[in-house]
C-alpha positions as CSV (number, residue, x, y, z in Angstrom):
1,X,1.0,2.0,28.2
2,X,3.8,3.3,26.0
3,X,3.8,7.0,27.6
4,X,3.6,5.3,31.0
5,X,6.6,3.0,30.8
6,X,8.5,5.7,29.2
7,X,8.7,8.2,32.0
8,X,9.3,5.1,34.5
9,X,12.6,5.0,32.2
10,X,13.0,8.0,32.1
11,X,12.2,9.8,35.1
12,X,12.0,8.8,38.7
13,X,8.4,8.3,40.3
14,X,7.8,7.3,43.9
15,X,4.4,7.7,44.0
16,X,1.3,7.1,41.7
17,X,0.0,10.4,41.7
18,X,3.0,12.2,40.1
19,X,2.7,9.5,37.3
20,X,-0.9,10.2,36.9
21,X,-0.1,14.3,37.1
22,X,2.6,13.8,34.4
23,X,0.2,11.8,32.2
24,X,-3.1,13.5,32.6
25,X,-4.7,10.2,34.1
26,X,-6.7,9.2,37.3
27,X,-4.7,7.4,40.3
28,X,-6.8,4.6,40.0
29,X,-6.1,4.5,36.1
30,X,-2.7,4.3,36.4
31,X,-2.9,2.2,39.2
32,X,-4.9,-0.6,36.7
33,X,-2.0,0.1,34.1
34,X,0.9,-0.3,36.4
35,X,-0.7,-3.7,38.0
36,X,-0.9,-4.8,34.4
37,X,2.9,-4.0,33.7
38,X,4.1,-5.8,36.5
39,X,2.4,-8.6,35.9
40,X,3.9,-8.6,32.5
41,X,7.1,-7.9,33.9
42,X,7.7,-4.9,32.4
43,X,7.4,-2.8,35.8
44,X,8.5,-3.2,39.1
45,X,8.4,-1.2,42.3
46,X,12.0,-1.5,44.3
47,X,13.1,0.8,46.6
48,X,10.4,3.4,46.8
49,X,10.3,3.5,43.4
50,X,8.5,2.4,40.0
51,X,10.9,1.3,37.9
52,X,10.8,-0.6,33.7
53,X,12.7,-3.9,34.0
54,X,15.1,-5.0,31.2
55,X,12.2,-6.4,29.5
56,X,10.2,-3.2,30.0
57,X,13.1,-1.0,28.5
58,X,13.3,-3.7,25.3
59,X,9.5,-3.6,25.0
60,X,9.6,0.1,24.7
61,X,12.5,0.1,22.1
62,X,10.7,-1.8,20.3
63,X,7.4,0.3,20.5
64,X,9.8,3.3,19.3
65,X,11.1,1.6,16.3
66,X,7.9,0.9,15.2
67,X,6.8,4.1,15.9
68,X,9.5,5.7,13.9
69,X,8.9,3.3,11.0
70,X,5.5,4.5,11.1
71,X,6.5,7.7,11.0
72,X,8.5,7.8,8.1
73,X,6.7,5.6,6.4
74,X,3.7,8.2,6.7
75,X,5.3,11.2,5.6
76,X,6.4,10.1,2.5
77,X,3.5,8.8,1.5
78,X,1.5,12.9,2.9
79,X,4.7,14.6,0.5
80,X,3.5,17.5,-0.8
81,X,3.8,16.9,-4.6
82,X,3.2,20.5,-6.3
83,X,4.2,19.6,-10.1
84,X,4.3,16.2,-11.9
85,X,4.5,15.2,-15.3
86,X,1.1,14.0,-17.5
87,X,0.3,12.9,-20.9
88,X,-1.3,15.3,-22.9
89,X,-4.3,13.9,-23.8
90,X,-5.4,16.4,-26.1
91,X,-3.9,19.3,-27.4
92,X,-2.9,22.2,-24.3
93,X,-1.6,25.7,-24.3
94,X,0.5,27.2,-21.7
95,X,-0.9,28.0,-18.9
96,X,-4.1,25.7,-19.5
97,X,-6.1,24.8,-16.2
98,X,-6.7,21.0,-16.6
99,X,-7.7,18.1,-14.4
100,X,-5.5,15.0,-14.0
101,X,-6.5,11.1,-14.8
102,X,-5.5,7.9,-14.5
103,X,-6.3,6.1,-17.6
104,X,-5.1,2.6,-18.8
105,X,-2.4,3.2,-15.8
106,X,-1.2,6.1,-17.4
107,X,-1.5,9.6,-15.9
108,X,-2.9,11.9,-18.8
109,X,-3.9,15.4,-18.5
110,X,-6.8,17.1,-20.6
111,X,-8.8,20.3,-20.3
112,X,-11.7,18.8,-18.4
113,X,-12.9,19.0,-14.2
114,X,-11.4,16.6,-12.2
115,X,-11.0,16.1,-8.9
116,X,-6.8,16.5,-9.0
117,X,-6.3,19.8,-11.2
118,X,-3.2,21.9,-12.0
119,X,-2.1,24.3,-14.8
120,X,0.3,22.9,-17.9
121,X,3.4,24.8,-17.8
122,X,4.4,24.4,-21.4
123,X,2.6,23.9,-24.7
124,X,2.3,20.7,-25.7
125,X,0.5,18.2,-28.7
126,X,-0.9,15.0,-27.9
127,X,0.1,12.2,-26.9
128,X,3.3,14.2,-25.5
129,X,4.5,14.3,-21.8
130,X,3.7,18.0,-20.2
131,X,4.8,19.3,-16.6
132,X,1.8,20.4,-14.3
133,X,2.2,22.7,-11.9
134,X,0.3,24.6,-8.8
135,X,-1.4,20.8,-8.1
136,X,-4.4,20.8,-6.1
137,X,-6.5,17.8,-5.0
138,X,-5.9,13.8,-5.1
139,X,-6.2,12.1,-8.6
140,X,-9.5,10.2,-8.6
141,X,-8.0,6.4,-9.2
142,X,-10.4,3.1,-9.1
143,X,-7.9,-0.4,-8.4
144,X,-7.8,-2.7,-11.2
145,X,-8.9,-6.5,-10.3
146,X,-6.5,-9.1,-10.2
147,X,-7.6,-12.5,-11.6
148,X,-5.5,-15.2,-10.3
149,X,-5.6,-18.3,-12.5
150,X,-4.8,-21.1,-10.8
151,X,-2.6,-23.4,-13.4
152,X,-2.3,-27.5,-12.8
153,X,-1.2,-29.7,-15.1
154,X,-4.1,-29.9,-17.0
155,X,-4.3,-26.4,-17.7
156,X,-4.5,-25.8,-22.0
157,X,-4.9,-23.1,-24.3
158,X,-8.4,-23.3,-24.4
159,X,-9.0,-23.1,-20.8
160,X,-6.8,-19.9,-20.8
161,X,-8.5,-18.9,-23.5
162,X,-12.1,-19.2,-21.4
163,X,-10.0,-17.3,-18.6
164,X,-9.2,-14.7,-20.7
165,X,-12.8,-13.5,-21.9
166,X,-13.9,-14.1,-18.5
167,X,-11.4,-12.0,-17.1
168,X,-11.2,-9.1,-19.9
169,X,-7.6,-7.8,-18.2
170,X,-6.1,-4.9,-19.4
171,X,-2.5,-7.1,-19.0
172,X,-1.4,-10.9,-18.1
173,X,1.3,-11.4,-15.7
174,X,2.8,-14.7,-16.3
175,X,4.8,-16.4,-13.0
176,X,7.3,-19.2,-14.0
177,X,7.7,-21.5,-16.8
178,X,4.4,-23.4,-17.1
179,X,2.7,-20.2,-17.8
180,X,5.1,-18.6,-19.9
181,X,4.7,-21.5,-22.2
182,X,0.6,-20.9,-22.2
183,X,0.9,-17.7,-23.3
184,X,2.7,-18.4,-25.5
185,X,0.3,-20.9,-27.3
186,X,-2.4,-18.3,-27.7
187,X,0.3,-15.3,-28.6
188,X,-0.7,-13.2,-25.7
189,X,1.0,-9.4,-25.8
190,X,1.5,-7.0,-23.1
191,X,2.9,-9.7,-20.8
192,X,4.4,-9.0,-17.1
193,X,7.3,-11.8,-16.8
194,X,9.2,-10.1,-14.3
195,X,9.2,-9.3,-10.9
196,X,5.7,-10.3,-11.6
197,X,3.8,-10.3,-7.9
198,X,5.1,-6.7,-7.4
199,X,4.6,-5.6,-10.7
200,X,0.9,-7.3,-10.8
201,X,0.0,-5.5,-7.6
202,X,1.5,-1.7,-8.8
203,X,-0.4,-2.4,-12.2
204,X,-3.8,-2.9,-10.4
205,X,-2.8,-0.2,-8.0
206,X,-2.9,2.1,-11.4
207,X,-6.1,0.8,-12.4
208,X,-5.3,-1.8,-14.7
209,X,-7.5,-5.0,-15.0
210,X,-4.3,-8.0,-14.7
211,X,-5.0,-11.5,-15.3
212,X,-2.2,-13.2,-13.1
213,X,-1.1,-16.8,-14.9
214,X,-0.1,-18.8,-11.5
215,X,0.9,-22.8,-10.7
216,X,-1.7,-24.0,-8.4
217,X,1.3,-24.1,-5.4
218,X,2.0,-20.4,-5.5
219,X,-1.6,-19.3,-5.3
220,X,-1.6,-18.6,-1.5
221,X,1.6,-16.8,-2.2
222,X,0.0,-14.4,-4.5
223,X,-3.2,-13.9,-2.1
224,X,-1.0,-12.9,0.9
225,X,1.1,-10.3,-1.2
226,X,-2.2,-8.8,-2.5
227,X,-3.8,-9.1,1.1
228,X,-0.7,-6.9,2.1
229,X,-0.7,-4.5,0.2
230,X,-4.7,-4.4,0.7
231,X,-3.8,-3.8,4.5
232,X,-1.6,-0.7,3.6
233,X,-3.6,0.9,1.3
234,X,-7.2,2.6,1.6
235,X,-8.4,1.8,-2.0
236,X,-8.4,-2.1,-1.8
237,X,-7.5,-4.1,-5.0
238,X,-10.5,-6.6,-5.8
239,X,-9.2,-10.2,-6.8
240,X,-10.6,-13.6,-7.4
241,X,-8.9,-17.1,-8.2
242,X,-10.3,-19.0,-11.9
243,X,-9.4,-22.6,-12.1
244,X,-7.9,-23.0,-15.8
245,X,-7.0,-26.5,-14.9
């Protein structure tokens, strides 16, 4: 439909034949899309001619920007990255071949197969960051699960406690006061306080296990940003709701 109401913009077409030429379509295809168009008002045949309407010209506008959104959007995410920076994992040579991992949301490099490998350009202890260069493959990466406790008035330190062995999360977000003040009470560490949907999301994203401390209200607001970014990505984030009420 796009292609079609783009050359009726763009070029002039009396009959349906040249439109179906110039689009490598049957008449009678064209002939079903057109009907369609003008029934939508986006076409309209005046003086010998098939012509887009206003709203035909705005439709396809908007079909572009979207497009190019796409498009941008797209390559960024297909850059070809051919040197990054690890953590040794183990002690590495110049020159070693290693394989790339994503481990406790860190990337770390170590002298083993993997399915992303590369060669360290510099020496380099453990525990220290080292460049890799000459990258070849994706890093193999499994999404952490986000555990979304739902918080009420009721909620205590013992329930977030039980939520807590239940969940086993690598790190606990903690979204506005009431759950601040819970974690708090049982001296929780590695805490995400801040620009904590976002930063919840990027952490499972890395593989991290997060345990998402959430008043009962904002819930569906948390779902529907994980749902999102579930949409956008091919390795979906698992998630569940715990009642620590």
């Amino acid at each position: 439909m796009v292609l079609l109401l783009y050359e009726v913009t763009s070029h002039r077409h009396a009959r349906l034949k040249g439109l179906a030429e110039k689009l490598g379509m049957t008449v009678a295809g064209v002939s079903e899309y057109v009907k369609s168009m003008e029934a939508e008002g986006l076409v309209r045949h005046i003086a010998g001619e098939y012509r887009a309407t206003k709203k035909g010209v705005e439709f396809l506008q908007e079909r572009f920007r979207a497009l190019r959104t796409f498009v941008e959007s797209s390559s960024r995410e297909i850059a070809i990255i051919d040197q990054t920076v690890a953590l040794a994992a183990e002690s590495l040579e110049e020159g070693d071949r290693v394989g790339l991992f994503m481990e406790g949301g860190m990337l770390v490099a170590r002298r083993k197969s993997s399915p992303s490998v590369g060669v360290a350009v510099a020496k380099a202890a453990r525990g220290d960051p080292v460049s890799v260069r000459d990258l070849e493959g994706i890093v193999e990466l499994r999404p952490g699960k986000i555990s979304i406790g739902r918080l009420t008035a009721k909620s205590s330190a013992d329930a977030l406690r039980r939520g807590l062995r239940r969940a086993k999360p690598n790190v606990v977000a903690v979204l506005e006061v009431q759950a601040k003040a819970l974690a708090a009470k049982v001296a929780l560490k590695s805490i995400i306080e801040f620009a904590v949907v976002p930063a919840t999301i990027e952490a499972a994203q890395c593989g991290l296990s997060v345990l998402l401390l959430c008043p009962e209200e904002r819930v569906a607001e948390v779902v529907a940003a994980v749902e999102e970014a579930n949409a956008r990505s091919e390795d979906k984030i698992p998630y569940e709701t715990l009642s620590l009420g």
